[in-house]
MARVO-58145 format. One record per atom (N, C-alpha, C): residue in one letter; atom name; x, y, z. Coordinates in steps of 0.02 Angstrom, whole numbers. Example, Ala and Ser with C-alpha at 12.3 -4.5 7.8 and 13.67 -1.06 7.14 Angstrom:
2
guvex roro px py pz
A N 660 -284 390
A CA 615 -225 390
A C 660 -165 390
S N 642 -112 354
S CA 684 -53 357
S C 645 2 394
//
This chain:
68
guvex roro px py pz
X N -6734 -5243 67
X CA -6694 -5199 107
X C -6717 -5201 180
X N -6771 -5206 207
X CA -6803 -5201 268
X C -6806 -5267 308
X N -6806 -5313 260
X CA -6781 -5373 280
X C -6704 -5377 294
X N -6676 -5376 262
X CA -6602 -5364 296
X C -6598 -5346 352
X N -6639 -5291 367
X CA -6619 -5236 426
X C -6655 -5272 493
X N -6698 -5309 467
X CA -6709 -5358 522
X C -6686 -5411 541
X N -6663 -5441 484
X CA -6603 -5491 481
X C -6558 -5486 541
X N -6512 -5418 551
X CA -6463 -5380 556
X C -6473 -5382 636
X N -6535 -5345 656
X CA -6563 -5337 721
X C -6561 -5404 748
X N -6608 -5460 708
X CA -6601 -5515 738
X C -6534 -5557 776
X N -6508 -5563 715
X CA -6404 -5594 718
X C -6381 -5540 783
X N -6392 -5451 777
X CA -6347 -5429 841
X C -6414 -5445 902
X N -6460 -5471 925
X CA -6516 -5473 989
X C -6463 -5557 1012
X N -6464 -5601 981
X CA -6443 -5656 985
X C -6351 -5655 991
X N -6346 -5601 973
X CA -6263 -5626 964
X C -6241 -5605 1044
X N -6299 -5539 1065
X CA -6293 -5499 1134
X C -6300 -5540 1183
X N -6364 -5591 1175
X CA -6390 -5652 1238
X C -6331 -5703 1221
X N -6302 -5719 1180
X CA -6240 -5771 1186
X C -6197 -5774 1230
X N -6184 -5807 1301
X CA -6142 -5802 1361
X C -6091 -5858 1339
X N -6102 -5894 1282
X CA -6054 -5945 1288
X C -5979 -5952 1311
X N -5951 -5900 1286
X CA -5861 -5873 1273
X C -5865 -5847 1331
X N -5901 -5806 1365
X CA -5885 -5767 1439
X C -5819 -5783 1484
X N -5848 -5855 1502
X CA -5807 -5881 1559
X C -5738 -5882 1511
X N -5726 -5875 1469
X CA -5645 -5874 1430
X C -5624 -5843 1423
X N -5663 -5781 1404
X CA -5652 -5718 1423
X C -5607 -5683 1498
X N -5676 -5713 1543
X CA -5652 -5693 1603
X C -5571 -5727 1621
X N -5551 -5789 1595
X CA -5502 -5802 1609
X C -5451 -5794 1601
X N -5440 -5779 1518
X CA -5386 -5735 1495
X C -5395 -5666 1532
X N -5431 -5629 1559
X CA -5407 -5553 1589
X C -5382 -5599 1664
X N -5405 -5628 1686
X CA -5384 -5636 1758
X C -5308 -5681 1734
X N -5284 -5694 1690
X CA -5238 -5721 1653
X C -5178 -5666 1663
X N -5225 -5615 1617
X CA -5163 -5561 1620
X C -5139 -5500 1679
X N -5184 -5525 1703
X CA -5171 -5472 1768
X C -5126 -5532 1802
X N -5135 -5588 1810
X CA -5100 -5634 1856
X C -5019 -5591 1831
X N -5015 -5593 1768
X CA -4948 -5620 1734
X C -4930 -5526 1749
X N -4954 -5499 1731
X CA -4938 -5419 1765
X C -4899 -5391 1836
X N -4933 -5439 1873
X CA -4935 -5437 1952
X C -4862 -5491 1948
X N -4854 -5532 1898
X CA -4783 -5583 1919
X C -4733 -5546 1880
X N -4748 -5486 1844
X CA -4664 -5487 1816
X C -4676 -5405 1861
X N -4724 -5386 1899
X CA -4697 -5341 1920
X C -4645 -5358 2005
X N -4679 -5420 2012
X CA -4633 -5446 2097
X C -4594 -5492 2065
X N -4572 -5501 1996
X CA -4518 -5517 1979
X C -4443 -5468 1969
X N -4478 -5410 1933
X CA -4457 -5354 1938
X C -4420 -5332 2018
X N -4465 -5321 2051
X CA -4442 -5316 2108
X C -4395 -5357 2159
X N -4414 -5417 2125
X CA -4363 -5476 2169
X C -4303 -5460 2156
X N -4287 -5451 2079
X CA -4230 -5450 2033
X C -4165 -5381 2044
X N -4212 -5321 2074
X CA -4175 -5284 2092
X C -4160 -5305 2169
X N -4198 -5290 2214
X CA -4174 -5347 2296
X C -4124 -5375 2282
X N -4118 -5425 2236
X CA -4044 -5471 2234
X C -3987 -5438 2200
X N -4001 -5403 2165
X CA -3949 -5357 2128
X C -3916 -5310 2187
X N -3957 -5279 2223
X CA -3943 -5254 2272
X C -3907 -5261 2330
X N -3911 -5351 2345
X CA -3911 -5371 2407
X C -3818 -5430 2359
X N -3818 -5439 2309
X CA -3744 -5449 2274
X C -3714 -5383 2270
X N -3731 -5352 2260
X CA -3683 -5263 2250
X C -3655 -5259 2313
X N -3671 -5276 2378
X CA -3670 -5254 2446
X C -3632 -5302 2457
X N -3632 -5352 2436
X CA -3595 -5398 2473
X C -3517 -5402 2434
X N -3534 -5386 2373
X CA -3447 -5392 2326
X C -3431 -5303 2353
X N -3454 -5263 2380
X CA -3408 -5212 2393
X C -3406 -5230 2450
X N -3428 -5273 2512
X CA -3389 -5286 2567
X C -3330 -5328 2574
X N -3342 -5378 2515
X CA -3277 -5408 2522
X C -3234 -5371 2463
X N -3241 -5343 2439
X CA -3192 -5302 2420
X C -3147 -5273 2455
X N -3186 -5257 2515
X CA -3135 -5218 2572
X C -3093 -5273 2622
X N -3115 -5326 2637
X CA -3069 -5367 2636
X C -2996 -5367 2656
X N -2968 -5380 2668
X CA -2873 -5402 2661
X C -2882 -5457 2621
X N -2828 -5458 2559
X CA -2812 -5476 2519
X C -2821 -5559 2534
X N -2772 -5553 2596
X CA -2766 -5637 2625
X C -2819 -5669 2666
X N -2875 -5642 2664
X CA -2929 -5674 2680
X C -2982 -5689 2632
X N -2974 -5665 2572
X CA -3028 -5683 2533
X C -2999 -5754 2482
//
């Protein structure tokens, strides 16, 4: 039983000093923040243009008939 428990200690001291995965780590979060930051100025682009077509089909809406 006490062996185990050192076992245990040992596997988590070593599993703690393991840096291997880090840098993959770090990349997937800087991954998802990238992709956060693009659908939110996608978001934003998407209304801009929605915005900037709404404005323009109610100007030519107003129009004379024989010019559009």
């Amino acid at each position: 039983m006490k062996q185990r428990k050192q076992d245990r200690r040992r596997k988590g001291r070593s599993l703690a000093k393991d840096t291997r995965g880090l840098t993959t780590v770090e990349y997937i979060i800087i991954l998802c923040l990238i992709a956060v930051v693009g659908f939110a100025v996608w978001r934003k682009f998407g209304i801009t243009v929605r915005t900037k077509v709404e404005g323009a089909d109610s100007t030519i809406g107003t129009l004379p008939e024989e010019s559009r």
